[in-house]
C-alpha positions as CSV (number, residue, x, y, z in Angstrom):
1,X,15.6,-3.8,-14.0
2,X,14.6,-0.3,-14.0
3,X,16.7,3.0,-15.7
4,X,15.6,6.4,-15.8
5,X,17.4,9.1,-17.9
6,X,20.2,5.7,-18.7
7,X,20.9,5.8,-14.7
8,X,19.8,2.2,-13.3
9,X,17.7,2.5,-10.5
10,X,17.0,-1.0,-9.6
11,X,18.6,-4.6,-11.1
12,X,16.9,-7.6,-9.2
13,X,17.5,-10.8,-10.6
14,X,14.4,-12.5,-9.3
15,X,12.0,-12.7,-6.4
16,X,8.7,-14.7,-5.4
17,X,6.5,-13.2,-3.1
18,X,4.2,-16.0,-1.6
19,X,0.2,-15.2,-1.4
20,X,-0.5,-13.8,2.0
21,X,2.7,-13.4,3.7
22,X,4.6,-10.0,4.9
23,X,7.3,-8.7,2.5
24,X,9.7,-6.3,4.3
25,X,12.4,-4.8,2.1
26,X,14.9,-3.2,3.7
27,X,18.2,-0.9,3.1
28,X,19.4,2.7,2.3
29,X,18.3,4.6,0.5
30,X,18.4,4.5,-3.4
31,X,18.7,1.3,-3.1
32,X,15.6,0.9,-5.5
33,X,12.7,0.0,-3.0
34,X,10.1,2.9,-4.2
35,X,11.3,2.0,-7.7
36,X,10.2,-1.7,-6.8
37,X,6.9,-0.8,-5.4
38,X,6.3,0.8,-8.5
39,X,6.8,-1.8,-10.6
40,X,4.6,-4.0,-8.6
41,X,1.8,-2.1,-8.6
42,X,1.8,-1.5,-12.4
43,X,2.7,2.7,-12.2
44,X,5.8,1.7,-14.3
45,X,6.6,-1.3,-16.8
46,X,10.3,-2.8,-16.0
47,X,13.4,-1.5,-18.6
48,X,13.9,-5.4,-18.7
49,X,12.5,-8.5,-16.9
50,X,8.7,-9.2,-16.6
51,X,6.1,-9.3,-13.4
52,X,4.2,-12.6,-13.1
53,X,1.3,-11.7,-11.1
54,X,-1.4,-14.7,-10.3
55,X,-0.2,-16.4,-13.4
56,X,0.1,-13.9,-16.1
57,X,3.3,-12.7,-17.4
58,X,3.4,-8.5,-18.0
59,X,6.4,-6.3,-19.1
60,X,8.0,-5.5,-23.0
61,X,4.9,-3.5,-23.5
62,X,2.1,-5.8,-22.2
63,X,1.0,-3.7,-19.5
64,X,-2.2,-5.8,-17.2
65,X,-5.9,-4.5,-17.6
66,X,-7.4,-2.4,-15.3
67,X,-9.0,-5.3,-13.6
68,X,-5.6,-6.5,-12.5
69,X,-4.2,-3.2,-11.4
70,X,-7.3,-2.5,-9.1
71,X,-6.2,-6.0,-7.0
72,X,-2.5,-4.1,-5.9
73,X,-2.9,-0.7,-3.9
74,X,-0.2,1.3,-3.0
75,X,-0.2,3.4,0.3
76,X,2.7,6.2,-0.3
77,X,5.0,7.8,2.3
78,X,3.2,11.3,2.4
79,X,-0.1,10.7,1.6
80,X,-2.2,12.7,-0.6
81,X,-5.3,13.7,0.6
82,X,-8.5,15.0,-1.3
83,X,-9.6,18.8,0.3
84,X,-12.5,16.8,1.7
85,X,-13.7,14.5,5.0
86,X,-12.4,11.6,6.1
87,X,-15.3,9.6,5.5
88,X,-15.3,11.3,1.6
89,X,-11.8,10.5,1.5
90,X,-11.9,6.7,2.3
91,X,-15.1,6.4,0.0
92,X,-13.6,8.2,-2.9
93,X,-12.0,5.0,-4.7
94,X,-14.9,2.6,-4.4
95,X,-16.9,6.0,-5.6
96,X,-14.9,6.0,-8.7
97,X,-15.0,2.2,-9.4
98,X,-18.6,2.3,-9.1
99,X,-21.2,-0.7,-10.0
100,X,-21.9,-3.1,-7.2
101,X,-18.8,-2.0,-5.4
102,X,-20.8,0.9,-4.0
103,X,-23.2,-1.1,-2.5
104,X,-23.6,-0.9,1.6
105,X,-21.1,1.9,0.7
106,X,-21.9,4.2,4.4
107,X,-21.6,0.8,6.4
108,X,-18.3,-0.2,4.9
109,X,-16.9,3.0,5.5
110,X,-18.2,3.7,9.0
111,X,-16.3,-0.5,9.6
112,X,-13.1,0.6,8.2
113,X,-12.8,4.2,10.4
114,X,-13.4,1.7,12.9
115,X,-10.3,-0.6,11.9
116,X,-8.2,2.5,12.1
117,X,-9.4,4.0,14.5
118,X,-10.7,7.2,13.4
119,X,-14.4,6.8,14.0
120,X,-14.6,10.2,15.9
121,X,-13.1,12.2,12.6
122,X,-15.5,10.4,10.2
123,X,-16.7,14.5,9.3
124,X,-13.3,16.4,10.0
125,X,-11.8,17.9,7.0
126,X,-8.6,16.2,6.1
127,X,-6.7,19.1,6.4
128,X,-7.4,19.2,9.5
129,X,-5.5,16.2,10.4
130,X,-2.2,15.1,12.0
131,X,0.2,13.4,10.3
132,X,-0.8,9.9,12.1
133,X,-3.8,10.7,11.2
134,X,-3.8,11.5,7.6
135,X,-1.7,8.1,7.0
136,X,-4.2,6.3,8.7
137,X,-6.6,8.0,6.4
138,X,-4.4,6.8,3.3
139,X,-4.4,3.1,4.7
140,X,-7.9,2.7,5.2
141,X,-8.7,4.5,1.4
142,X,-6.6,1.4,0.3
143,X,-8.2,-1.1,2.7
144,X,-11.7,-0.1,1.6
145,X,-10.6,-1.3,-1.4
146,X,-9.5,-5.1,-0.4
147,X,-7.0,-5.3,-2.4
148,X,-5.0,-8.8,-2.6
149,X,-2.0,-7.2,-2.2
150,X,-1.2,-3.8,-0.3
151,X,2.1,-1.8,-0.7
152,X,3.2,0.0,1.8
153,X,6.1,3.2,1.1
154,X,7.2,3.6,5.2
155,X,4.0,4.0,6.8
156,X,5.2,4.8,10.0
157,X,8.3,7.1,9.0
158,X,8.4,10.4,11.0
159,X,4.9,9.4,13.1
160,X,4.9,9.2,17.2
161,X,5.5,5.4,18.5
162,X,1.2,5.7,19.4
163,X,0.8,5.7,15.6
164,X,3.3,3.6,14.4
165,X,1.9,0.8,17.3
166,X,-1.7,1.8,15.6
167,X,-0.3,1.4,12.2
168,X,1.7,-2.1,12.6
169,X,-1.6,-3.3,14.4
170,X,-3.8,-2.5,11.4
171,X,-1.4,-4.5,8.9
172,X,-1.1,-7.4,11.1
173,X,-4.9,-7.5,11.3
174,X,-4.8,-7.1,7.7
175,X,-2.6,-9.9,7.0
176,X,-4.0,-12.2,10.0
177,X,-8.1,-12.1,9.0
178,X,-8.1,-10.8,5.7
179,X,-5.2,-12.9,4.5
180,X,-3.9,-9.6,2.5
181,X,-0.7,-9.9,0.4
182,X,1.9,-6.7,2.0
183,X,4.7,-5.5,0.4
184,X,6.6,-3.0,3.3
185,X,9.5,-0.9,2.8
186,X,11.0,0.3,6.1
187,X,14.3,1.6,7.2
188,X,13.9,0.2,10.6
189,X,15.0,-3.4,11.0
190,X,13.7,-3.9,14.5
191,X,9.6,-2.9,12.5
192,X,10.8,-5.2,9.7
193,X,11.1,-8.0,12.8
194,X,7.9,-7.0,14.1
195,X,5.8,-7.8,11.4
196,X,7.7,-9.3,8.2
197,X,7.6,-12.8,7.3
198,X,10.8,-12.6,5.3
199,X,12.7,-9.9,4.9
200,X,14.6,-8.6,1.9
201,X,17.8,-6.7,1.7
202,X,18.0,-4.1,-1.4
């Protein structure tokens, strides 16, 4: 469970999300399906309850290390893009990690623009971009990353059907070769088909 200012936001009383399959969670909103998100990426510690995460048990104060947190990345509704290039943009987290994970850093970015589609923009300045195009930005920042599991808050909401179809590609690819753990919240049922494995009601 999760309460802010003694107002309960979210009371689930369990549920297992399988390695490599498609989470959708679905239903109005505050419902508690941000909140969730939250909680599963580690921003928040539950009120009550515990995450188990590959094993390990965190919540009541034990909060995971930093090595855990890096392996869930969280792509927000409205993205929030650094007053920089694309290509600057989708480097900046492996920047900050540093060590070997900058290695082949050009290559890997130049591969993901590719995977979204955005090879042309590699040099445009972010605030240059479209909507579509600044959440397809945000999603390969956090593919860059290879996370194990990805969190999606609606990608697609308010975006043209070209870059929702863009978007739902990438996270089936995602899923399909790189066998990526996603957590989607959606209001649309009919996306929540499309690319779910299970789908959850909040």
């Amino acid at each position: 469970t999760k309460v802010y200012n003694g107002r309960q936001t979210l009371a689930l009383d369990s549920l297992e999300i399988a390695r490599g399959e498609v989470l959708a969670l679905v239903g109005p909103s505050g419902a508690g399906k941000s909140t969730l998100l939250r909680l599963l990426n580690f921003l928040e510690e539950p009120s009550a309850g515990t995450i188990v995460f590959d094993g390990q048990e965190y919540g009541a104060g034990r909060k995971p290390p930093l090595g855990v947190r890096r392996r869930v990345t969280t792509v927000f509704q409205r993205p929030v893009l650094l007053q920089r290039t694309v290509e600057a943009n989708i480097g900046y987290g492996l920047r900050l990690r540093g060590g070997g994970r900058t290695a082949n850093l050009p290559q890997r970015i130049e591969r993901t623009l590719q995977e979204v589609g955005l090879t042309g923009l590699a040099k445009a300045q972010a605030r240059t971009l479209s909507g579509g195009e600044a959440q397809r930005v945000a999603l390969a920042r956090a593919m860059v990353l290879q996370p194990d599991a990805l969190l999606l808050d609606e990608p697609t909401a308010n975006l043209d059907p070209y870059n929702v179809g863009l978007i739902e590609q990438i996270v089936r690819r995602l899923n399909q070769e790189q066998g990526a753990t996603i957590v989607l919240v959606t209001h649309n049922v009919f996306q929540a088909h499309r690319l779910a494995t299970r789908i959850v009601l909040l």
